[in-house]
PLY file of the C-alpha trace (Angstrom):
ply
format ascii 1.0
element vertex 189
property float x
property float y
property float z
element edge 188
property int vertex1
property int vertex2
end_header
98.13 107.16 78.02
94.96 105.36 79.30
96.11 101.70 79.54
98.74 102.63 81.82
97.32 104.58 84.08
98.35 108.00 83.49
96.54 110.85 84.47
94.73 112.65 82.01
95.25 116.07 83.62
98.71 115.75 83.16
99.29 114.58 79.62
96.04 116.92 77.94
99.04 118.71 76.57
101.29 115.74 74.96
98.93 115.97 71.46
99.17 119.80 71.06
103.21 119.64 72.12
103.52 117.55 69.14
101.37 119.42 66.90
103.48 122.58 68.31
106.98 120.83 67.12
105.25 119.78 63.78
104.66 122.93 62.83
108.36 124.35 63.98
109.43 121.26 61.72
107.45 122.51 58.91
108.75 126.05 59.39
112.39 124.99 59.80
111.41 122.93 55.84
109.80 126.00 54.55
112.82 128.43 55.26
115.77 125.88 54.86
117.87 126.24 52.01
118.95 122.13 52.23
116.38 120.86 49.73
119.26 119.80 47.54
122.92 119.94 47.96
125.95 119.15 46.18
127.33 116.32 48.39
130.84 116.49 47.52
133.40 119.09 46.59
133.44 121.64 44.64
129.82 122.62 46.30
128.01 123.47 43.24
124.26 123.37 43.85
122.09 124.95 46.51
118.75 124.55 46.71
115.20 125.50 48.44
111.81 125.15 47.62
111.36 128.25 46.29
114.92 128.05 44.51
118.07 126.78 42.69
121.21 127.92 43.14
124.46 127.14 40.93
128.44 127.87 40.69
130.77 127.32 38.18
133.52 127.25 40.42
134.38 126.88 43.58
134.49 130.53 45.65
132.43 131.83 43.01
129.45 133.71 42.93
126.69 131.94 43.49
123.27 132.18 40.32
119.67 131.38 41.80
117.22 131.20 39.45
113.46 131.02 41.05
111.31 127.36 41.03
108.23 129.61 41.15
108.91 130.17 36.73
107.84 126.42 36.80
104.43 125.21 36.93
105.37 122.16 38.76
107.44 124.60 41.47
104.48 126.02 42.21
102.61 123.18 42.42
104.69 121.67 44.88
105.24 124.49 47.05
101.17 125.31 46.77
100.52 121.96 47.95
103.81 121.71 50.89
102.44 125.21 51.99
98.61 123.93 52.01
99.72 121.34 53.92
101.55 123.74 56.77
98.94 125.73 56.81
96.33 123.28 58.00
98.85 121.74 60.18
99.09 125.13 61.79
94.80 125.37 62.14
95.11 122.36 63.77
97.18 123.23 66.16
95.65 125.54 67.13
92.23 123.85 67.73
94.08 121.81 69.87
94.96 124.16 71.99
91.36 125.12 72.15
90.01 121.18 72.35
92.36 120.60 75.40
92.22 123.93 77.19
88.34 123.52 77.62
87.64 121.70 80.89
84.77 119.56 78.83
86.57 117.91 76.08
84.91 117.17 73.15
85.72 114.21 71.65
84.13 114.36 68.37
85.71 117.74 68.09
89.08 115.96 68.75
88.47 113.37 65.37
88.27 115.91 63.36
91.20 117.51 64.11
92.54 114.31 63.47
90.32 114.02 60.03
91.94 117.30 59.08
95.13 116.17 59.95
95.09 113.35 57.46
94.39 116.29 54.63
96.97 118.31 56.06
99.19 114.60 55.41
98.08 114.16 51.52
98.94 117.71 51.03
102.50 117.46 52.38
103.17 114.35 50.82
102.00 115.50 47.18
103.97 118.43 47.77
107.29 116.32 49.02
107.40 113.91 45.88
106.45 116.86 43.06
109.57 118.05 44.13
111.80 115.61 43.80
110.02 114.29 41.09
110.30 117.14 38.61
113.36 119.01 40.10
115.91 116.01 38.75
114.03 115.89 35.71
113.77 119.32 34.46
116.91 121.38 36.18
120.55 120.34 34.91
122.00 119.37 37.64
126.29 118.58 37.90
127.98 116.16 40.26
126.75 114.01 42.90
123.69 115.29 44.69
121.63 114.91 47.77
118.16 115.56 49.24
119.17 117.40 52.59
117.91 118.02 55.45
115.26 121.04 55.48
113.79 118.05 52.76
114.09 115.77 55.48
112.30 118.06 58.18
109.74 118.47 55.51
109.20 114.13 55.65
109.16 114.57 59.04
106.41 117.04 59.45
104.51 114.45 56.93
105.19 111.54 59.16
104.10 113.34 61.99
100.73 114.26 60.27
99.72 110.95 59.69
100.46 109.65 63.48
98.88 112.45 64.79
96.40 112.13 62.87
95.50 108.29 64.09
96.31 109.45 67.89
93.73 112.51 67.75
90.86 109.46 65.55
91.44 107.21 68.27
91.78 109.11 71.36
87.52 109.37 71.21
87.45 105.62 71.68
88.88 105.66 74.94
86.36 108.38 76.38
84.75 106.78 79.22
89.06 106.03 80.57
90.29 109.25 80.21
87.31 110.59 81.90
87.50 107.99 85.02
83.42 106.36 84.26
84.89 103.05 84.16
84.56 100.53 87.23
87.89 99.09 88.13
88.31 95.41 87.81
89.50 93.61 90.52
91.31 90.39 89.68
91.17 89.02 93.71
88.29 86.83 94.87
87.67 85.87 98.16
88.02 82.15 99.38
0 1
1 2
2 3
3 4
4 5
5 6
6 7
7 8
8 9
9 10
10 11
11 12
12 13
13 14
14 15
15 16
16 17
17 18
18 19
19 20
20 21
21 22
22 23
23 24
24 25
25 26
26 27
27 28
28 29
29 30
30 31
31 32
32 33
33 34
34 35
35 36
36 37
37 38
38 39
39 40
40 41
41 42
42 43
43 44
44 45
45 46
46 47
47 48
48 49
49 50
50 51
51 52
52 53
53 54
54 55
55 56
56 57
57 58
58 59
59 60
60 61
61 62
62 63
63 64
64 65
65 66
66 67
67 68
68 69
69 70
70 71
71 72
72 73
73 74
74 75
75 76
76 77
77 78
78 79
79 80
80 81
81 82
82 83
83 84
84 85
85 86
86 87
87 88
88 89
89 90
90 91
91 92
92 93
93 94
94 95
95 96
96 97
97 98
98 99
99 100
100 101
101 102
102 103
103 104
104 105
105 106
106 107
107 108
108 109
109 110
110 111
111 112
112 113
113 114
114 115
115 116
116 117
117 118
118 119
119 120
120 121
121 122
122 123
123 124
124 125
125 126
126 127
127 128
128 129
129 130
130 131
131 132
132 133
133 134
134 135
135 136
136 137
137 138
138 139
139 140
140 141
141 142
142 143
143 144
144 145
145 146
146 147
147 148
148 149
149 150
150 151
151 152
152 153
153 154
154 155
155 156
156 157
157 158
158 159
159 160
160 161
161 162
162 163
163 164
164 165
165 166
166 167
167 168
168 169
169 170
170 171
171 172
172 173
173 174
174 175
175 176
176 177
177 178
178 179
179 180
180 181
181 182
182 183
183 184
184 185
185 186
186 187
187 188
């Protein structure tokens, strides 16, 4: 952004975009039913964060029993949803930090500070679940983490880089805001 010469006016909004599809990435996690999955046929197991679902056969009906009865199900959705929910604050301080003509940098680094709780809380959430769900639920046939798991690893990974972007944006003040000479590499003979 600043070593190539980009003006700042028009990529303010890159940061917050991000933030924006982190938090439709946690959303898309928090809904999705493809925590688990049975990965090959007869599809026997279904299953969310906030449930399991089993079939004894294949067309049949289909008995969800609720993660929440389990004190590690609740852990791990408190911590996932603790997570999500300060991605979503910072988002939208974001939006604030970059709509205000002045930006304030120290105001961006934390954002970026409370993006890196936002991180540890995901990422305790994401291996609780895992963790304890193959240990404690019976599970038949072959198996897979899916991908609403995957958009959960996502929104983790995205955490953490956003995080170091909105810590070391501050360092590059005096470029974004155009107080720096520019260096001429040209001297006269």
């Amino acid at each position: 952004m600043v070593k190539y010469g980009l003006d700042y006016t028009r990529c303010r909004w890159i940061l917050p975009l991000l933030l924006g599809i982190g938090v439709i990435f946690g959303i898309i996690a928090l809904a999705g039913w493809g925590w688990l999955e049975s990965q090959t046929l007869p599809y026997v197991h279904q299953a969310s964060l906030w449930q399991s679902c089993t079939r004894l056969q294949e067309g049949g009906e289909w008995t969800c029993e609720s993660l929440m009865g389990y004190a590690w199900g609740r852990a791990a959705a408190a911590t996932y949803l603790v997570g999500f929910l300060l991605l979503v604050i910072c988002f939208a301080l974001a939006i604030i930090a970059f709509a205000i003509d002045t930006l304030r940098f120290n105001f961006i680094r934390g954002i970026g500070g409370l993006l890196f709780v936002a991180a540890v809380f995901s990422v305790m959430g994401l291996v609780i679940y895992p963790v304890k769900f193959s240990t404690e639920i019976e599970m038949t046939g072959i198996n897979m983490f899916s991908w609403a798991y995957g958009f959960g690893w996502t929104t983790a990974i995205m955490e953490i880089c956003l995080g170091f972007f909105f810590c070391c944006l501050p360092n590059y003040e005096d470029q974004i805001l155009g107080n720096v000479k520019p260096t001429y590499f040209y001297s006269s003979p």
